[in-house]
VEXTOR-644495 format. One line per 4 residues: number of its first residue (from 1); their letters; for each residue z, x, y of N, C-alpha, C. Coordinates in nm, 2 decimals. Atoms other than C-alpha are relative to their C-alpha. Example, Ala and Ser with C-alpha at 12.3 -4.5 7.8 and 13.67 -1.06 7.14 Angstrom:
2
1	as	0.00/0.09/-0.12/0.78/1.23/-0.45/0.00/0.09/0.12  0.00/-0.09/-0.11/0.71/1.37/-0.11/0.08/-0.08/0.11
END
This chain:
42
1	xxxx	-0.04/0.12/0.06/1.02/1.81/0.16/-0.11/-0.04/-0.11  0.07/0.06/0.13/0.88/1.70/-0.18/0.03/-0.13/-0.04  -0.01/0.14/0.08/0.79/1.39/-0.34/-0.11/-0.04/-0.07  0.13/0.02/0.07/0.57/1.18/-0.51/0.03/-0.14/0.03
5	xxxx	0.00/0.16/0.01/0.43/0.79/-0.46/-0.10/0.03/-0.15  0.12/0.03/0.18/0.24/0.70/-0.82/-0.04/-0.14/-0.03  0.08/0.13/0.05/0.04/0.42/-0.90/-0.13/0.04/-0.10  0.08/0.02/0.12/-0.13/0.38/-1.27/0.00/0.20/-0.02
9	xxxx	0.01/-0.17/-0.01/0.01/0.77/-1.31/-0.03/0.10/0.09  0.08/-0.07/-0.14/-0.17/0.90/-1.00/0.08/0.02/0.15  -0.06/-0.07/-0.08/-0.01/1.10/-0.76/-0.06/-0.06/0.20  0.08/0.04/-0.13/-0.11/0.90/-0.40/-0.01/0.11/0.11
13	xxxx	-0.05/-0.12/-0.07/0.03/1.17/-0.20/-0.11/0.06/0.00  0.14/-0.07/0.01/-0.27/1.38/-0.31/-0.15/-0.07/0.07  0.12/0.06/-0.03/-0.51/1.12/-0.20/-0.10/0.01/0.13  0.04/-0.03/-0.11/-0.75/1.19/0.09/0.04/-0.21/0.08
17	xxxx	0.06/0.14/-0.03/-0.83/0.88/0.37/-0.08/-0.12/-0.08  0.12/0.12/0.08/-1.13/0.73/0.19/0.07/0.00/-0.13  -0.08/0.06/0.08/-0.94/0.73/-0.12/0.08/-0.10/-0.03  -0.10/0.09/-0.07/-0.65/0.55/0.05/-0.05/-0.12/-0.02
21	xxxx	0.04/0.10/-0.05/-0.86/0.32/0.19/-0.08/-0.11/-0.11  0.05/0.08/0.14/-1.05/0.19/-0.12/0.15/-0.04/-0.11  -0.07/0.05/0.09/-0.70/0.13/-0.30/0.12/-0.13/0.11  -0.07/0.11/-0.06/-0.55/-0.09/0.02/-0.09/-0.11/0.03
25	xxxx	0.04/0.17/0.01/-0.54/-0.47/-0.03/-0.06/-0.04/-0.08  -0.01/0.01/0.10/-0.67/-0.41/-0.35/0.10/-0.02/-0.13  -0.12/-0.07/0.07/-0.41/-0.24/-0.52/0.16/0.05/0.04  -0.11/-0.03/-0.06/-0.18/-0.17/-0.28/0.03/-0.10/0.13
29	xxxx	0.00/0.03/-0.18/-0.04/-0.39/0.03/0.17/-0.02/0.01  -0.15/0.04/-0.09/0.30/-0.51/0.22/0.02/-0.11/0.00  -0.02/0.13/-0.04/0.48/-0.80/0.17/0.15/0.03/0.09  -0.01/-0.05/-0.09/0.66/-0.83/0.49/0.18/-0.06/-0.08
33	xxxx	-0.12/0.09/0.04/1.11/-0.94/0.43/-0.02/-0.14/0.04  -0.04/0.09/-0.02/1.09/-1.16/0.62/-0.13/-0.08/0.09  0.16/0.06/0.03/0.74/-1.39/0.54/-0.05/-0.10/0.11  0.03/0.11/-0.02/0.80/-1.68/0.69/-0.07/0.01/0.20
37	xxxx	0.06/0.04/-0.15/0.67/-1.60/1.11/-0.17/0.04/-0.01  0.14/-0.02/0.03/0.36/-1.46/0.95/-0.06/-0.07/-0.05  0.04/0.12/0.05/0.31/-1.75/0.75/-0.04/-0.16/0.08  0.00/0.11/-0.10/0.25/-1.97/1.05/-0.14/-0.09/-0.04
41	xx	0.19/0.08/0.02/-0.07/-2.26/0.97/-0.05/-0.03/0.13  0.12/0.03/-0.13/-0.20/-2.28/1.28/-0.11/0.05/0.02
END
């Protein structure tokens, strides 16, 4: 199976862990469908 994820031209797929990890919640995160039970203020 082939593919490709790309962010700023750059092939993620290729990326090791520590690469990864320096580009999550930076540059990369999750916004979830359905926001609102995460968004709780308490």
């Amino acid at each position: 199976m082939d593919g490709s994820i790309k962010l700023d031209g750059k092939d993620l797929v290729t990326y090791g862990e520590k690469e990864l990890c320096s580009i999550r919640g930076n540059d990369v995160s999750m916004i979830f469908q359905e926001p609102m039970p995460h968004l709780i203020p308490f």
